[in-house]
C-alpha positions in Angstrom: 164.1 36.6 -30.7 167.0 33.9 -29.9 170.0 34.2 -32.4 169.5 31.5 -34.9 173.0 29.3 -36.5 173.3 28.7 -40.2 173.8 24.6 -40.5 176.9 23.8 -40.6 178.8 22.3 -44.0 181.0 20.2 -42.2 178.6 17.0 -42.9 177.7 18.1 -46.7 181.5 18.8 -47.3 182.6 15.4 -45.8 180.1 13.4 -48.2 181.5 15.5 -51.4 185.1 14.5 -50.2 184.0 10.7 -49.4 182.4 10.6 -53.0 185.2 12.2 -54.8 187.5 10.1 -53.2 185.2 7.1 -54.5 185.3 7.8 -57.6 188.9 8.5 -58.2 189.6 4.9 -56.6 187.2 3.6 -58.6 188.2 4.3 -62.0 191.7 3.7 -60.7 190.6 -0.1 -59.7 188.6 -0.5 -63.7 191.8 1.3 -65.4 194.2 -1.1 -63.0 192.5 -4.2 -63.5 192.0 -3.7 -67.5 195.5 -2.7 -68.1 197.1 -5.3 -65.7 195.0 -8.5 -67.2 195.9 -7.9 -70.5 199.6 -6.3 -70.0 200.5 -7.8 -66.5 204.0 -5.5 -65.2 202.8 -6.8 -61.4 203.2 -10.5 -60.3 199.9 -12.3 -59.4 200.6 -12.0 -55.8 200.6 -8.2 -55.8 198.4 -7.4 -58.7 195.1 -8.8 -56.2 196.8 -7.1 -53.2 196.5 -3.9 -55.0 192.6 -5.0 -56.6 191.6 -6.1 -52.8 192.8 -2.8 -51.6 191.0 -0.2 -53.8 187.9 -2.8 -53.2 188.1 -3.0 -49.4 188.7 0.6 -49.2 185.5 1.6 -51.2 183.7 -1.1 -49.3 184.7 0.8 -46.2 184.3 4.1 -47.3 180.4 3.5 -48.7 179.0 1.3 -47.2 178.3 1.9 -43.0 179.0 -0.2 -40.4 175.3 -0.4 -39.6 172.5 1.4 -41.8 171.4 3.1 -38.4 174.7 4.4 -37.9 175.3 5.9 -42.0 175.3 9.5 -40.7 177.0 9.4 -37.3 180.0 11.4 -37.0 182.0 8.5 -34.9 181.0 5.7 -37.2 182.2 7.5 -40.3 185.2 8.0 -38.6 185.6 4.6 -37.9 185.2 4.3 -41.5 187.9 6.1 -42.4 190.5 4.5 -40.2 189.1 0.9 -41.3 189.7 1.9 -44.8 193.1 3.2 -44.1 193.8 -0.4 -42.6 192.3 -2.3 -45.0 195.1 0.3 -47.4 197.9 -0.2 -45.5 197.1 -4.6 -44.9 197.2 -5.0 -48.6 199.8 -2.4 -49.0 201.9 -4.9 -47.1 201.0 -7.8 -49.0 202.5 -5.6 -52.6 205.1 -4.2 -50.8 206.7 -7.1 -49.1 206.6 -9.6 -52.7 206.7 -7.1 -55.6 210.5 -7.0 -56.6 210.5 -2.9 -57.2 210.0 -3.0 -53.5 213.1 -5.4 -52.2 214.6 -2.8 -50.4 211.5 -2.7 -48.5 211.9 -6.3 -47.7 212.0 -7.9 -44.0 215.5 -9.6 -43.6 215.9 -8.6 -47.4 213.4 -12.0 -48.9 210.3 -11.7 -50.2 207.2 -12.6 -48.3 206.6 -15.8 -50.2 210.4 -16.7 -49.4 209.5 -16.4 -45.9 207.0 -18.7 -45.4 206.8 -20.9 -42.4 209.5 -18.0 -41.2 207.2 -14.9 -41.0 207.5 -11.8 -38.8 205.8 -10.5 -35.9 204.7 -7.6 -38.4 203.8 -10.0 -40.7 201.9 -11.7 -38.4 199.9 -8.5 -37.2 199.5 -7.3 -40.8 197.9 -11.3 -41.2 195.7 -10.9 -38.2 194.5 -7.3 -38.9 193.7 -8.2 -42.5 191.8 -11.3 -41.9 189.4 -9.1 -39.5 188.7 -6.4 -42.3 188.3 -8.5 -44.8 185.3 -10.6 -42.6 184.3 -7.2 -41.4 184.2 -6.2 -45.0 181.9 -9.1 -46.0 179.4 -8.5 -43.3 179.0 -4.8 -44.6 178.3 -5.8 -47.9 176.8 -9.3 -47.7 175.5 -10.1 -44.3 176.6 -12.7 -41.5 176.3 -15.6 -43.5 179.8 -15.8 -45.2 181.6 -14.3 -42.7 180.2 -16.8 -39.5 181.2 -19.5 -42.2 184.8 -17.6 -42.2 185.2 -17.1 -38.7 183.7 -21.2 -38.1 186.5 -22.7 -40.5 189.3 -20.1 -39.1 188.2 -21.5 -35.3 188.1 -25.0 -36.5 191.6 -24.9 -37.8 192.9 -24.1 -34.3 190.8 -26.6 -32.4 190.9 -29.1 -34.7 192.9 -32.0 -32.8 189.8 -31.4 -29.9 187.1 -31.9 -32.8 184.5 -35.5 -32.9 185.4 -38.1 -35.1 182.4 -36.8 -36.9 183.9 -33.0 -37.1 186.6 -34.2 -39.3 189.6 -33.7 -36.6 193.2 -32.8 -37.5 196.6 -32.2 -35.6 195.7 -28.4 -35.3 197.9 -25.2 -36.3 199.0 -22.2 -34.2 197.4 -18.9 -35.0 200.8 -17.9 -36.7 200.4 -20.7 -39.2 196.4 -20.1 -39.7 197.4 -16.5 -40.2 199.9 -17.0 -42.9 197.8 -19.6 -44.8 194.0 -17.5 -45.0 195.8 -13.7 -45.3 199.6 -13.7 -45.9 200.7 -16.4 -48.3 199.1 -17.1 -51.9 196.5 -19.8 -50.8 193.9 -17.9 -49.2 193.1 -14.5 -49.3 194.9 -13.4 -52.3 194.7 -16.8 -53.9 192.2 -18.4 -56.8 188.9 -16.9 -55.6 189.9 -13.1 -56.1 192.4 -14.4 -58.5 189.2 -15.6 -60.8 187.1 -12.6 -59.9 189.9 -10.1 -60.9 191.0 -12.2 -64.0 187.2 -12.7 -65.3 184.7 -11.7 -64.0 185.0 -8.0 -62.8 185.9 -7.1 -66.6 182.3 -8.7 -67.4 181.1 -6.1 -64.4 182.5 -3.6 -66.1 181.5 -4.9 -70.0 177.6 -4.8 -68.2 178.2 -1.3 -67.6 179.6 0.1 -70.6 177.0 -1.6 -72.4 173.8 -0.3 -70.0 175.2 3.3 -70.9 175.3 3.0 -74.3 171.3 2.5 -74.0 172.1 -1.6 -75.1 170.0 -2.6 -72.1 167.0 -0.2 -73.3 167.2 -2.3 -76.9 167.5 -5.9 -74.9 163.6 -4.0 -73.5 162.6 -3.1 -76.7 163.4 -6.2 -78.4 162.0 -8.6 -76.0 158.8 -6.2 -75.9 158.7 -6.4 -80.3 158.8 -10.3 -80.5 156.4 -11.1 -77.4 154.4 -7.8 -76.3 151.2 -9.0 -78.2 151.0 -12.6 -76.9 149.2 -13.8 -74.0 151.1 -12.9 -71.0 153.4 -10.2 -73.4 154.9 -8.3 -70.6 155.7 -11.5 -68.7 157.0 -12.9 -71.5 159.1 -9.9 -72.3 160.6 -10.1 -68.7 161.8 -13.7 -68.9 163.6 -12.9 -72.4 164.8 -9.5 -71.7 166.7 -11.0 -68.6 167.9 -14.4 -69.9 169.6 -11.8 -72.7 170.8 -9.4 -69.7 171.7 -11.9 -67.5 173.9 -14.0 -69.4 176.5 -10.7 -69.8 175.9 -9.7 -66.1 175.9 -12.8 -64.2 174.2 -11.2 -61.1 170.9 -12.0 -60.4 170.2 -9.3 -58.0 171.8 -6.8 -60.3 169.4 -8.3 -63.6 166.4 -8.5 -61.2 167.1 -4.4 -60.5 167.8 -3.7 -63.8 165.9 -5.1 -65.9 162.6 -5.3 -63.7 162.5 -1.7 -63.1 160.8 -1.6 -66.7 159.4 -5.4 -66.9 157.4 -5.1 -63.2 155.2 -2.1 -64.1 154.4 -3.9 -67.7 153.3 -6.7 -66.2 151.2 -5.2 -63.1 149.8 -2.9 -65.9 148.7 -6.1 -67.7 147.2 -7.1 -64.8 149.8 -9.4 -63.2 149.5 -9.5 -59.4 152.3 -7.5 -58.0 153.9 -10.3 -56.4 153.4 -12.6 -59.5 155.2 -10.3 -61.4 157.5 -9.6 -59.6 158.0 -13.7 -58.7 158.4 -14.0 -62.4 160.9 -11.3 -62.4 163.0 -13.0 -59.7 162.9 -16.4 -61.1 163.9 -15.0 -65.0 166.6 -12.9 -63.7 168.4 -15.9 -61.6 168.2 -18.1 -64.9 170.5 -15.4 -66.6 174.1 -16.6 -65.7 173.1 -20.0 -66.9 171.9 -19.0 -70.4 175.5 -19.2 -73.0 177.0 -17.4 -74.4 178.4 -15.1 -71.3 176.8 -17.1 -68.3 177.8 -14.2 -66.4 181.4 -15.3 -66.6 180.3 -19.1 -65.3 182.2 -20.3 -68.2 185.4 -18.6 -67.9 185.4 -19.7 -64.1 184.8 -23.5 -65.0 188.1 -23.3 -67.7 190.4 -22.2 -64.5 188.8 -24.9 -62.5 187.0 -28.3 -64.4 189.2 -31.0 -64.4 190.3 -32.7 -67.0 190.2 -28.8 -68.6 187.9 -28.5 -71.4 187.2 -25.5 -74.1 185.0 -22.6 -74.0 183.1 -24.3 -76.6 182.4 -27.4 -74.8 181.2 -25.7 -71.7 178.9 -23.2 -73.9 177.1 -25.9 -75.9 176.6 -28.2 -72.8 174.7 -25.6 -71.3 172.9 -24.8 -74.1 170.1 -27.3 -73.8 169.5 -27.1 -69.9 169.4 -22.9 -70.0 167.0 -23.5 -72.8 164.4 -25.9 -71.0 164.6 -23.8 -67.9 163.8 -20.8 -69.8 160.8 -22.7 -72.0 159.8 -23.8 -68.4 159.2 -19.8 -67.6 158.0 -19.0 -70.9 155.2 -21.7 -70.5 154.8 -20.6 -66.7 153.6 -17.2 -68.1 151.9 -18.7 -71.0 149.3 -20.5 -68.8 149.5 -18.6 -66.1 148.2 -15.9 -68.6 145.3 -17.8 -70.0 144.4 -18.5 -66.5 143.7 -15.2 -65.1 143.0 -13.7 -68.6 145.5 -10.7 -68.1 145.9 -8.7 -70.7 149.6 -8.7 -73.2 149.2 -5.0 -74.0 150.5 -2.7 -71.7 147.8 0.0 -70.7 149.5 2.3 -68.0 152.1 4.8 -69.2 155.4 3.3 -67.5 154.4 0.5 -69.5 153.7 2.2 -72.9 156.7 4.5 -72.2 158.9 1.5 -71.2 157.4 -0.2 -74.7 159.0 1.9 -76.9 159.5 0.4 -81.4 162.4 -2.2 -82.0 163.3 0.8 -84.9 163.8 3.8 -82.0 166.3 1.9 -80.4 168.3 0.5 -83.7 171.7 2.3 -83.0 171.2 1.0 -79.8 170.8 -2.6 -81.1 173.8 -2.1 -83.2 175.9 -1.4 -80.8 175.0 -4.5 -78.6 175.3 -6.5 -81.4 178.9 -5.5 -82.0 179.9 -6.0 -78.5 178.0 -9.5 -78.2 179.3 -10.9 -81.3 182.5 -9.6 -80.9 182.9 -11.2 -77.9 181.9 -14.1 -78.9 183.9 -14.5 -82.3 187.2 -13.6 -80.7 186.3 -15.9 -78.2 185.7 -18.9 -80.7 188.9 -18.0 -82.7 191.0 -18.7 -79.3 191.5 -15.2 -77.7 191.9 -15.2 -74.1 188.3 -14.2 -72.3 190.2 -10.8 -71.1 191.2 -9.9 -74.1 187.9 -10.8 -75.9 186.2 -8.3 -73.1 188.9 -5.5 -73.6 188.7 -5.6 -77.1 184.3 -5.6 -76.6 184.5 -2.7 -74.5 186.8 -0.7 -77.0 184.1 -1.7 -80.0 181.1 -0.5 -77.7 183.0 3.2 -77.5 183.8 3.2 -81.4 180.9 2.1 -82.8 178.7 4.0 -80.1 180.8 7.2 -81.4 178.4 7.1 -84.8 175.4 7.8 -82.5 174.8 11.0 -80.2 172.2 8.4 -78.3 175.4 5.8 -77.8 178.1 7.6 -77.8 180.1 7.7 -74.6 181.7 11.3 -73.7 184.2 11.0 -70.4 182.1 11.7 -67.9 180.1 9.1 -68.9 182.8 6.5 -69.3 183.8 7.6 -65.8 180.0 6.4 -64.3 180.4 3.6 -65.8 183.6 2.7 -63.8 182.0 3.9 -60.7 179.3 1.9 -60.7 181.0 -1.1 -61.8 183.4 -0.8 -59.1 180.5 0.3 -56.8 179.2 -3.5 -58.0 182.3 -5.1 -57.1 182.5 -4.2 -53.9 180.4 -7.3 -52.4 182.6 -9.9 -55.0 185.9 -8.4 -53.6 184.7 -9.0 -50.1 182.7 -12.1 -50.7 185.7 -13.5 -52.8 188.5 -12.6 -50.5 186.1 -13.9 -47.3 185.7 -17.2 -49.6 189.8 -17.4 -50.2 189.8 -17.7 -46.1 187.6 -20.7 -46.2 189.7 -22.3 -49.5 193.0 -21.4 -47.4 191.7 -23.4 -44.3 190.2 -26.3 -46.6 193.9 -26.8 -47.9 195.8 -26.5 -45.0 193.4 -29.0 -43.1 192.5 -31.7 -45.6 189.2 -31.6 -45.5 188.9 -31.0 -49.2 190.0 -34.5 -49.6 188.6 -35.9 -46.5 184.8 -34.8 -47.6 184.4 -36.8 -50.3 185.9 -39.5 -48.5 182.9 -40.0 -46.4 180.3 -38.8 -49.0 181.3 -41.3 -51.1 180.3 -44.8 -49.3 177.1 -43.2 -49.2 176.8 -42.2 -52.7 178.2 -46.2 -53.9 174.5 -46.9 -52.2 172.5 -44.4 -53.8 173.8 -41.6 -56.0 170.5 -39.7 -56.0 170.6 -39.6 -52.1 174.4 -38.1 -52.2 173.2 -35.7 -55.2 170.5 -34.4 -52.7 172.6 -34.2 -49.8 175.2 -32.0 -52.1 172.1 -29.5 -53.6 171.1 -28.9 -50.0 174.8 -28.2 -48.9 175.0 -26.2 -52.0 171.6 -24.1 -51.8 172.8 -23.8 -48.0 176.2 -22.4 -48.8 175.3 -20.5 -51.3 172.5 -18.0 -49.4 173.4 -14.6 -49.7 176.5 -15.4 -52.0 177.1 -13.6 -55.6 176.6 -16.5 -57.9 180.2 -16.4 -58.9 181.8 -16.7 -55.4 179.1 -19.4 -54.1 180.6 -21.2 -57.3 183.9 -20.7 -56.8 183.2 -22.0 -53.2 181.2 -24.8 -53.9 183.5 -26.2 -56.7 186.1 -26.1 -54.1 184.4 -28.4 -51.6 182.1 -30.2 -53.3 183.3 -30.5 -56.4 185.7 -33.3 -56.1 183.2 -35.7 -54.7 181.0 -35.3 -57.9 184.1 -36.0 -59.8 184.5 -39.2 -57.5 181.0 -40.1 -58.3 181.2 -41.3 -61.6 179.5 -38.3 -63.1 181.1 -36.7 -66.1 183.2 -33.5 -64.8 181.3 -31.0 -66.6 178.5 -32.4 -66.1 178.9 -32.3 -62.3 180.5 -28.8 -61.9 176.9 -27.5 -64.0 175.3 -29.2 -60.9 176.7 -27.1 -58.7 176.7 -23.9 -60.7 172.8 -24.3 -61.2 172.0 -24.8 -57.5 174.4 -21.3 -56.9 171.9 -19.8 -58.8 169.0 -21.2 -57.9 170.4 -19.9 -53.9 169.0 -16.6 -55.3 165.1 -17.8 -55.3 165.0 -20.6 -52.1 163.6 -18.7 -49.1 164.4 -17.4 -46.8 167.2 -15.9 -48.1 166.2 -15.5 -51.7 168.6 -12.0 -52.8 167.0 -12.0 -56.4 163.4 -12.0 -54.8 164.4 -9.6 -52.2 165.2 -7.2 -55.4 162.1 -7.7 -56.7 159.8 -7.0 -54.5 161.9 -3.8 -53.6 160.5 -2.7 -56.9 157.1 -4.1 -57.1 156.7 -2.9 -53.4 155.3 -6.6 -52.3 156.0 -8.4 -49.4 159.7 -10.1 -49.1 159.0 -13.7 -48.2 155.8 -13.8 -50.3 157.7 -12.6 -53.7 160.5 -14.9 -52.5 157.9 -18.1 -52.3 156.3 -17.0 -55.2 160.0 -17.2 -57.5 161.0 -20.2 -55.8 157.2 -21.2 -57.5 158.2 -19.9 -61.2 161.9 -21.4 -60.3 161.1 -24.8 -59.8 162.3 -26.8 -63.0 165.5 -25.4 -62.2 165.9 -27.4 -59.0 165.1 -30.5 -61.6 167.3 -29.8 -64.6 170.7 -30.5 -62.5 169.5 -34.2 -62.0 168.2 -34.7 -65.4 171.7 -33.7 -67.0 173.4 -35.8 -64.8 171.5 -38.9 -65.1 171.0 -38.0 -69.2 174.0 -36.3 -70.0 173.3 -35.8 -73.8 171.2 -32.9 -72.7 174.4 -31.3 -72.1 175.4 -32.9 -75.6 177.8 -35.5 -74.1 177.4 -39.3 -73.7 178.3 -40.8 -70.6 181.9 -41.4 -71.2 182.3 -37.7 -71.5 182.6 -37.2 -74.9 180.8 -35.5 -77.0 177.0 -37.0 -78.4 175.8 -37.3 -81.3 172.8 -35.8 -82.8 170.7 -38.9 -82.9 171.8 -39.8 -79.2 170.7 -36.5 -78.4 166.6 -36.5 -79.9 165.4 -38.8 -77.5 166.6 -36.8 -74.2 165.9 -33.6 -75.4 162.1 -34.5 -76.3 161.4 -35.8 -73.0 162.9 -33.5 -71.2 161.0 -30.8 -72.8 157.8 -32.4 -72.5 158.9 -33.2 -69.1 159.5 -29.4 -68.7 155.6 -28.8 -70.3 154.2 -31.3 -68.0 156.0 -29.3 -64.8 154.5 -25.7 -65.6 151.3 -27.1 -66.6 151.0 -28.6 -63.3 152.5 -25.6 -61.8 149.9 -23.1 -63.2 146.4 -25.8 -63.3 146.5 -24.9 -66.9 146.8 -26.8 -70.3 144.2 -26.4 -73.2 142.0 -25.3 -70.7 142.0 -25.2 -66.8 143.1 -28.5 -65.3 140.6 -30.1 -62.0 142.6 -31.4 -59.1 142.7 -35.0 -60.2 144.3 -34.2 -63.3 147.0 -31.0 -62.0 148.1 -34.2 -59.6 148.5 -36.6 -62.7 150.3 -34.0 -65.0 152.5 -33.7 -61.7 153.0 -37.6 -61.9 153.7 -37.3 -66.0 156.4 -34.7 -64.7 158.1 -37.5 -62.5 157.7 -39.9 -65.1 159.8 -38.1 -67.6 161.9 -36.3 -65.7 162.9 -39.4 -63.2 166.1 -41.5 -64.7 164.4 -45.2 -64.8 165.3 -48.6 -66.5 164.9 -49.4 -69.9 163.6 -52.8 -71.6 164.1 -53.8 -75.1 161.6 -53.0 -77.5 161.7 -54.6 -81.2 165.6 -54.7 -80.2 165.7 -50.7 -79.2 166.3 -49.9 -75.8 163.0 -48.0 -74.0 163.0 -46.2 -70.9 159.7 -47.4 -68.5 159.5 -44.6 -67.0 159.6 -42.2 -69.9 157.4 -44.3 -71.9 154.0 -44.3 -68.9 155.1 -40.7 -68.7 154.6 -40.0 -72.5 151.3 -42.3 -72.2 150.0 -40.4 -68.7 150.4 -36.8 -70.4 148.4 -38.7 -73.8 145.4 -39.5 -71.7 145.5 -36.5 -69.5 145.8 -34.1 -72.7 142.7 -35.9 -74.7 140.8 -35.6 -71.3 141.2 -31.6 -70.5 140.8 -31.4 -74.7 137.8 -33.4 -74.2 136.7 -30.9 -71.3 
């Protein structure tokens, strides 16, 4: 009998050491980031060389080159040294500008001193940095940002051979691209890992804290006590359950996982199809980070970058109304779609009933989200900086969740909670950094200013035609993008032609916040339905169609709110509306919105024949569709609303009648 070899450790040891590692970088990058937003001892420069660094080296460390590859020895060695450069890059970047350092200094000035005058070492530090960070992206997002990286990179250098069409320029040498995207304060470590370190990682980590202190199992529990019993329940339940998660997480994918993990079996168990519910799922979770208070830091991003600046107030209560509608849109959806296929609002199988556990089971839990919620928001209100409103959060979810043995957090579980949020903010330090290349180039080029030079001779012809043009560019731009980078991109090269349009400011940067998030439901790279059918176990590009379905007032909403803005309670001037201006526009567009998922579903009081689904579709277009208005007994009444309003009249007494 041949002698037989115990297996050997090596492998098993390695993953322990890998994982320990992990976790000792990340709750060095939560404690690092907390301490240095609210009691800042680095200067900006290195305080994101030092964030980018503990990201990129996690990034390397967890997640494989290629998921083929995860166990082979050679690729995890790879790993390793990738890591260490993506360690020593941004090493370079802290060492070389952070004052404790000058002795450290080349030719004794800082890096930033040295601009236009940079090394060979800098220059290799630049070059080697740009690759890892791209090489970092594709790991954790996928080719799309990085070919967009690498295609704005190449068109700096080529740029005086480029078309008239291509937006030519005098072109730079590889030292001077280098220097802008990685070394100087414009690209890499500039205002897109500048936000996501400032804002919202802390709301990352505020997410976590809060999912293990049980809040996320009372956000469940509530949703399931005030709509369990209605037609559609569990549906129902889904749609409010994640416009509550989703407005503190801000990721879709991350809402869609956690949340639908509960919601999905509910609804199949209520007899949903599995790729309805988990369409619903998709579509509920991507509505998340535009529901106020949170929006999933949306709101803190838009104070660093509307222009003129406005308050946290202002951007809250103008995206109170829209969020609204597109959640009454899914609620409606469900509602009809319900009635329709007569499923069932109780849950029957056991994940359900087990997942459907009494409001009253779950009160410490509900206590402790409601601290952390409203004392968000109230510090917020009275002025305090959004860090400091999260820091001081996170502190009253560990006291008060200290009265409870069900919410109170020991260390170890504190320490989970910093690994997973870091493990979460490994695609936003990639994505961001990869999106602070593409910012870098745009300033150094001119093309930020040179794009809305030729957008806007089209758009003094028809401003609907340029506000199509932008939602495709931003739905384009934004596949396979976190929500808060694709915003932070978009705002950046899109932004200013809005602003150039005429369109109030706010008003235009909500535009292209809402088509960021509605990136996450448009096939064929829909993330959020990708999610959800992971869970539900359905077919990717069928879930994906079947969100985009659910999601479709929210590729309408951005128009309406541009053309009306006193749905985003501001008249055209940009200031703010009054209540009576506001009545009008908010009635239509919510029977606009009730016309839309009636036509979506074939339902209203009863099941609606092909001739009228088509006319409730037309009623839709009617109201939602900016038109003229004639005078009416000296008032001012839109056509178009007006044969909307009459349309949906006849077509309600018919299917009443039926």
């Amino acid at each position: 009998m041949p002698e037989t070899t115990a297996p050997t450790p090596t492998g098993r040891d390695t993953d322990a050491v890998r994982q320990a590692i992990t976790r000792a970088l990340a709750v060095g990058l939560c404690v690092f980031t907390l301490v240095q937003v609210n009691y800042p001892t680095l200067a900006p420069q290195p305080q994101l060389a030092v964030f980018a660094l503990l990201g990129l080296v996690i990034c390397f460390l967890n997640v494989p080159i290629h998921p083929n590859l995860k166990n082979h020895p050679a690729a995890r060695a790879g790993d390793v040294v990738l890591a260490v450069l993506a360690a020593v890059c941004c090493g370079w970047i802290l060492v070389q500008n952070e004052p404790f350092f000058e002795g450290l200094w080349q030719g004794g000035s800082s890096l930033g001193n040295r601009a236009g005058f940079e090394t060979g070492t800098d220059i290799l530090v630049g070059v080697v940095g740009l690759l890892l960070v791209i090489e970092a992206a594709r790991r954790s997002l996928g080719l799309a940002l990085p070919i967009l990286s690498g295609l704005f990179l190449v068109y700096a250098y080529v740029g005086a051979t480029m078309p008239d069409w291509l937006f030519p320029h005098r072109g730079y040498t590889i030292e001077r691209i280098v220097a802008q995207a990685f070394l100087q304060a414009q690209g890499t470590f500039g205002v897109a890992l500048g936000v996501m370190f400032t804002y919202v990682f802390l709301f990352v980590i505020f997410g976590a804290f809060l999912s293990a202190s049980g809040a996320t199992r009372f956000i469940i529990d509530f949703a399931q006590a005030v709509f369990g019993r209605s037609p559609g329940g569990p549906a129902k339940v889904a749609v409010l359950s994640s416009g509550l998660m989703g407005s503190l997480s801000g990721s879709a994918v991350a809402n869609t996982a956690t949340t639908g993990a509960f919601t999905i079996p509910m609804m199949r168990s209520a007899g949903f199809k599995a790729t309805t519910a988990a369409g619903i799922q998709a579509a509920a979770s991507s509505g998340g980070a535009l529901m106020p208070p949170v929006m999933g830091a949306g709101a803190y991003m838009m104070l660093e970058i509307v222009d003129p600046p406005v308050t946290y107030i202002e951007i809250i209560r103008a995206a109170l109304i829209p969020a609204i509608l597109y959640y009454l849109s899914l609620f409606l959806i469900t509602h009809f779609h319900a009635r329709g296929t007569m499923a069932d609002a109780a849950p029957e199988s056991p994940a359900a009933t087990a997942a459907a556990t009494p409001l009253a089971e779950s009160r410490h839990e509900g206590v402790v989200f409601a601290t952390a919620l409203g004392l968000l928001i109230l510090l917020l209100i009275l002025g305090y900086t959004p860090f400091r409103a999260v820091t001081a959060s996170l502190v009253g979810i560990v006291v008060v969740g200290a009265f409870n043995e069900r919410t109170r957090l020991s260390v170890q579980d504190v320490i989970k909670a910093f690994v997973k949020s870091a493990r979460d903010v490994v695609s936003l330090v990639a994505a961001s950094a990869s999106v602070g290349i593409i910012i870098g180039i745009v300033t150094l080029t001119g093309i930020g200013t040179r794009l809305p030079a030729t957008i806007l001779p089209l758009a003094e012809q028809s401003l609907f035609l340029a506000l199509v043009l932008i939602m495709i560019s931003s739905i384009v731009l934004g596949m396979g993008l976190p929500s808060a980078v694709c915003y932070l991109l978009l705002a950046t090269l899109i932004g200013p032609v809005l602003g150039n349009l005429g369109v109030v400011p706010l008003a235009a940067h909500l535009f292209i916040f809402y088509f960021g998030m509605m990136s996450m439901v448009t096939p064929p790279v829909a993330l959020a339905g990708y999610a959800a059918a992971s869970i539900a176990g359905t077919n990717i590009m069928a879930t994906s169609f079947a969100a985009f379905r659910f999601a479709l007032v929210g590729f309408t909403l951005p128009y309406i709110f541009v053309y009306r803005p006193e749905l985003l309670m501001l008249t055209t001037a940009g200031e703010t509306a009054g209540p009576l201006a506001m009545v009008v526009p908010v009635g239509i567009g919510a029977l606009g919105v009730l016309c839309f998922a009636s036509g979506i579903t074939g339902q209203l009081r009863t099941a609606l024949p092909l001739p009228l689904r088509l006319a409730v579709f037309a009623a839709a277009a009617l109201l939602l569709a900016p038109g003229p208005a004639v005078a009416v007994a000296g008032l001012p009444v839109p056509v178009l609303d007006a044969a909307g309003v009459v349309l949906f009249g006849v077509i309600f007494a018919m299917n009443r009648a039926r």
